[in-house]
Structures are given as structure tokens and as C-alpha cells.
C-alpha positions in Angstrom: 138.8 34.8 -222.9 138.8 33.6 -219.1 140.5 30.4 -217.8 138.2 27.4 -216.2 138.3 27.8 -212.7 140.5 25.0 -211.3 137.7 23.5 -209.3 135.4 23.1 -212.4 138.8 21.2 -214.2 139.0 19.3 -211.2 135.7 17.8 -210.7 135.0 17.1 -214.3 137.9 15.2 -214.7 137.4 13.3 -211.8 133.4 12.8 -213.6 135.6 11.2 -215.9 138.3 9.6 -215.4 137.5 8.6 -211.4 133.8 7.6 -211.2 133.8 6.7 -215.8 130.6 9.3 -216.4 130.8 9.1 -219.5 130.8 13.0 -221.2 127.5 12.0 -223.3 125.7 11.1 -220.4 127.1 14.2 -218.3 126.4 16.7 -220.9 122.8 15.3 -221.9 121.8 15.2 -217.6 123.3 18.5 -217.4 122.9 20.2 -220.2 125.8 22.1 -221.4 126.9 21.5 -224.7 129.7 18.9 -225.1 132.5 21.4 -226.5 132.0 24.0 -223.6 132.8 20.4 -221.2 135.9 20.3 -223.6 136.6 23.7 -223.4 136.3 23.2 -219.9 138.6 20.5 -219.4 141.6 22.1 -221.0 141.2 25.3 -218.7 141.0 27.6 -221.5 137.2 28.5 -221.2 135.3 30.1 -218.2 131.3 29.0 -217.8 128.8 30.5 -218.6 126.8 31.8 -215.0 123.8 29.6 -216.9 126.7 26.7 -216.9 128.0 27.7 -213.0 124.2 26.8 -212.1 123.9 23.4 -213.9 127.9 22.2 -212.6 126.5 23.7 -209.2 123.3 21.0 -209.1 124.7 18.3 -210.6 128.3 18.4 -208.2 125.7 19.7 -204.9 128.2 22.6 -204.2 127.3 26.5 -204.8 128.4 28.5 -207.4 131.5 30.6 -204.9 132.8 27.3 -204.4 133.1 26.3 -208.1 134.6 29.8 -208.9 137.0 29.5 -205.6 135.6 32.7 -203.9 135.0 30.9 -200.1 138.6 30.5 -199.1 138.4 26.5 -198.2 141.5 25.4 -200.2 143.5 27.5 -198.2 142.3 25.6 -194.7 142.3 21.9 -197.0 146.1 22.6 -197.2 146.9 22.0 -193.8 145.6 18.2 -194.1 147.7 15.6 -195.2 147.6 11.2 -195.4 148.0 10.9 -191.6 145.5 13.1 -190.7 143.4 11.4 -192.7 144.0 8.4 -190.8 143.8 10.2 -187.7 140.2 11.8 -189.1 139.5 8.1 -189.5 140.3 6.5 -186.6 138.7 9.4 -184.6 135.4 8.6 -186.1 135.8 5.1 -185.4 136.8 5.0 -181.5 133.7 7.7 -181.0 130.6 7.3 -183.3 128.7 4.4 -184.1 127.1 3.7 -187.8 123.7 5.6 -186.5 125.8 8.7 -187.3 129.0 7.8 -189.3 127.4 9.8 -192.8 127.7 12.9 -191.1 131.3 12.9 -189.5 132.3 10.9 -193.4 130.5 13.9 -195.3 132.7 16.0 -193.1 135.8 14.1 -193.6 135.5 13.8 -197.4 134.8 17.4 -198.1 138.4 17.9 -195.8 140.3 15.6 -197.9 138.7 15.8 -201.3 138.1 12.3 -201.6 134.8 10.4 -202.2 131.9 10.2 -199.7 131.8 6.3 -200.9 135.4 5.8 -199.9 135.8 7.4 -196.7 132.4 5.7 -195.5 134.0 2.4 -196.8 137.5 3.2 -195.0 135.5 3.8 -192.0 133.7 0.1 -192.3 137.1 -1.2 -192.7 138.2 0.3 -189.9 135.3 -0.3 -187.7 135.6 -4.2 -188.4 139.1 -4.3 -188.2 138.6 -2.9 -184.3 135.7 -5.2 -183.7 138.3 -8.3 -185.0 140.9 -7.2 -182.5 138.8 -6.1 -180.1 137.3 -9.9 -180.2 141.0 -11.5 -180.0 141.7 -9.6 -176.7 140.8 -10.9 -173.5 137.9 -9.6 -171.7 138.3 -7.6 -168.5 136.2 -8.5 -165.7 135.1 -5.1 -163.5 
């Protein structure tokens, strides 16, 4: 028997233990039985192609991806905390909240962190720029 692919471990625990699905309410919108999801979570079980298709709809990623076959961890390496912030403050000196989703999809995907928190970083950000930018003087041209 195959090991869980590491992506599948890591995105079901973070179902879990990050966002609180619960595994009754995962397994019963997904389908798979709950002991595969156990199986899953302990690494010592590879999915089924059927179960590949149902982790790959529910998460919105393809099937390569959960298995690791596209190569992306390898380029995710290179990022670290303060290029985060850099990422961050990038998107804040140069879009404006017409098109912050797309540069925050971007940015979470990068860093493996929440669409929900980057795109609440970035509000943070953008009001903490609008508060200093109203305590500085104004330049006349």
C-alpha cells in the first residue's frame, strides 16, 4: 500500500484543524468514506483516482497538483515571511480594491495561506496607508 500524497495530508488537516470542517460534514459533501479521510490523514493510504476527483472539486485544484506532479513546491520554497510582506505591500502601493482578488489569489497560492487572510492583510494594510497617508501634510504642486 501507497503513502497519502503530502498535499492531500496537508489540506485535510488544515479542513480541520484551521478552518474546523468538521470530518462528518466533509466526508458527507464530498463523499469519500470517513475511514479512507482517516486513512488519509495518517499518510498511510493513497486515494482512490475516484477520491483524487472529489479532493480535486471540493479544494478547486487539479488532480497533478494533489499528487505533486506540476513542480510548484519547488518555486514556493524560495518565498519566505518578508516577502510576504513585500508581496503585500506591493499590492497595496499599486492596485486598488477594483482588482485586489486577483493579485491576493496570486499571493495566497505563493505562500500557502488563505485567500481570506491575505485579502484581510491587504485591508489592513490599505487602511493603515490611508491613516498615515492622512497624518502627513499635503504637498501643494
Amino acid at each position: 500500500m501507497r503513502e497519502t500524497y503530502p498535499r492531500v495530508v496537508g489540506l485535510l488537516k488544515r479542513e480541520f484543524e484551521e478552518k474546523k470542517v468538521t470530518k462528518y460534514a466533509f466526508c458527507k459533501k464530498t463523499g469519500i468514506n470517513p475511514t479512507s479521510v482517516d486513512r488519509y490523514l495518517c499518510g498511510i493510504s493513497e486515494p482512490t483516482y475516484a477520491s483524487l476527483q472529489k479532493l480535486s472539486e471540493y479544494f478547486k485544484v487539479s488532480i497533478p497538483w494533489l499528487r505533486g506532479e506540476d513542480g510548484s513546491d519547488e518555486a514556493k520554497k524560495e518565498f519566505d515571511d518578508g516577502s510576504y510582506r513585500a508581496a503585500i505591500q506591493w499590492i497595496v502601493y499599486n492596485k486598488d480594491e477594483l482588482i485586489m482578488r486577483g493579485p491576493c489569489a496570486l499571493v495566497a497560492y505563493l505562500f500557502d495561506r488563505p485567500n481570506e487572510e491575505v485579502l484581510a492583510d491587504l485591508r489592513r494594510a490599505v487602511r493603515h496607508k490611508a491613516a498615515k497617508n492622512d497624518k502627513e501634510p499635503r504637498k501643494e504642486l
